[in-house]
C-alpha positions as semicolon CSV with decimal commas, in nm:
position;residue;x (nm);y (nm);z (nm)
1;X;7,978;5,444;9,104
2;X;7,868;5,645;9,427
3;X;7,875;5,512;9,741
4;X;7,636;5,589;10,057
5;X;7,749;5,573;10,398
6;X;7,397;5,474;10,501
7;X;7,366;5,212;10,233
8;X;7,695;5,033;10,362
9;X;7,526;5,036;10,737
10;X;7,242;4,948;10,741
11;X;7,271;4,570;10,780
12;X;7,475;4,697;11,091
13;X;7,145;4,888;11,169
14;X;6,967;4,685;11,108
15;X;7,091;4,418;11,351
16;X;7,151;4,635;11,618
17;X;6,790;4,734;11,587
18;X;6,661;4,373;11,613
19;X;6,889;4,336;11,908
20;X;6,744;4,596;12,054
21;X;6,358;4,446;11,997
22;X;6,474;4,127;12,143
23;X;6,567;4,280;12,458
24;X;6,312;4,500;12,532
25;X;6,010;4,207;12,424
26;X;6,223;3,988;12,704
27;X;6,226;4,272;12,951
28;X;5,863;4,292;12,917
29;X;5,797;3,912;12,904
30;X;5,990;3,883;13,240
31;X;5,868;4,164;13,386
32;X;5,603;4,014;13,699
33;X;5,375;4,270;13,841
34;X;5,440;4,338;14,225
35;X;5,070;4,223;14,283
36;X;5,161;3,854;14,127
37;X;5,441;3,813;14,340
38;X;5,295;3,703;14,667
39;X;5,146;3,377;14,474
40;X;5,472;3,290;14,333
41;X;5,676;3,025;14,455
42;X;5,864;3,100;14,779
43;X;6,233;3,087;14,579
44;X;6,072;3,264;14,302
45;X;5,946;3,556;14,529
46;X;6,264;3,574;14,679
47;X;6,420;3,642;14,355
48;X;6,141;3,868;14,223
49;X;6,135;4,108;14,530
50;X;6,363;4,381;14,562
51;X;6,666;4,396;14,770
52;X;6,555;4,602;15,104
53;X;6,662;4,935;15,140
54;X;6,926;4,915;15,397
55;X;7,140;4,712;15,136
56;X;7,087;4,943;14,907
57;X;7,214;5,234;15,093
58;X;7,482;5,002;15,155
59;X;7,594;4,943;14,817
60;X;7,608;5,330;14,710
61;X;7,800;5,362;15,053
62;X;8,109;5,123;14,963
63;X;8,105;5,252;14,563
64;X;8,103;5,607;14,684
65;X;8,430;5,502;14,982
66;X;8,585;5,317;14,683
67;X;8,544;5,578;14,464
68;X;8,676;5,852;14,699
69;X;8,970;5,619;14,745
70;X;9,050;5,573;14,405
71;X;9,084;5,951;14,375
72;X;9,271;6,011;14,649
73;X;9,498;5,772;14,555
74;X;9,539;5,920;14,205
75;X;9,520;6,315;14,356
76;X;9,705;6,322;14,681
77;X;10,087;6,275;14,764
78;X;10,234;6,081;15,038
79;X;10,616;6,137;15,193
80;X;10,830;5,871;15,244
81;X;11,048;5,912;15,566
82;X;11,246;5,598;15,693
83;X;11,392;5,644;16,013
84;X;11,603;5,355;16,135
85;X;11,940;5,299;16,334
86;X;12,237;5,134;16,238
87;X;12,609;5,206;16,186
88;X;12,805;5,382;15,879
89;X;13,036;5,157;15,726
90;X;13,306;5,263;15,500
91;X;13,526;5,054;15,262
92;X;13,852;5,246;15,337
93;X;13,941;5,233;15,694
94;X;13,926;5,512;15,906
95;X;14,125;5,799;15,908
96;X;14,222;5,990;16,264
97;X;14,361;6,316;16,254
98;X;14,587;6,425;16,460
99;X;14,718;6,789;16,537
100;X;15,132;6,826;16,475
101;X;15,153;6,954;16,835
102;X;14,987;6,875;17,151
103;X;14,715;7,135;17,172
104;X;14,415;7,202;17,375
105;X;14,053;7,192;17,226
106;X;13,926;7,524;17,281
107;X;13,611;7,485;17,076
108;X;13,396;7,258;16,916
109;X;13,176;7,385;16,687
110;X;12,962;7,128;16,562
111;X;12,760;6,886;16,737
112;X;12,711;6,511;16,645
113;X;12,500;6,488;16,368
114;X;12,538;6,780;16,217
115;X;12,578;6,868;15,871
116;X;12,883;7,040;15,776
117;X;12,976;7,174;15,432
118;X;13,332;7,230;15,278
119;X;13,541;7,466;15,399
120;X;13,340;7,532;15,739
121;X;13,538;7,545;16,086
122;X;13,498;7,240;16,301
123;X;13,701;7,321;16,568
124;X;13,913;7,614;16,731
125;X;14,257;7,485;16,882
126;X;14,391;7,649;17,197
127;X;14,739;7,811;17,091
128;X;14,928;7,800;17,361
């Protein structure tokens, strides 16, 4: 018992090729010649005509802009940056540091805002 590819599709083929017929004697049936359609009926001229050129050209223009959209959309990269104001709040309280003695600030090395890492020198005491 063999068994042919072919022979298994062509009722598939067979449809799809009297699809196909169906379609293309309609597209002929329904095709009017440009000639005939100045005696049509005003609605059916209307729909017979073509669409004018300008909208058209229009058309093409907002596939082609939605088109480049869509890939720049999937191609390009965009930064996020917040800036905003507002106030730090901590859930310990604040802790102020004090020197042992009574000192004079001779420099400050850092300005507000900053970022400082461990083990970096703030500050320079006076020591007298």
């Amino acid at each position: 018992m063999t068994f042919s590819i072919n022979r298994m599709l062509s009722p598939f083929n067979k449809l799809t090729q009297h699809i196909q017929d169906r379609l293309n004697a309609e597209e002929r049936k329904a095709a009017i010649p440009s000639e005939a359609v100045a005696y049509l009926p005003p609605l059916d001229a209307i729909v017979e005509e073509p669409p004018p050129r300008s909208m058209q050209r229009t058309q093409w223009m907002v596939a082609a802009f939605m088109t480049v959209s869509l890939l720049a959309a999937i191609i390009g990269q965009v930064d996020i940056v917040v800036r905003g104001t507002g106030r730090l709040a901590t859930t310990a309280p604040p802790i102020t540091l004090m020197p042992l003695e009574r000192s004079v600030l001779r420099e400050l090395r850092v300005k507000p805002g900053e970022r400082v890492t461990a083990g970096q020198v703030l500050a320079t005491l006076d020591p007298t």
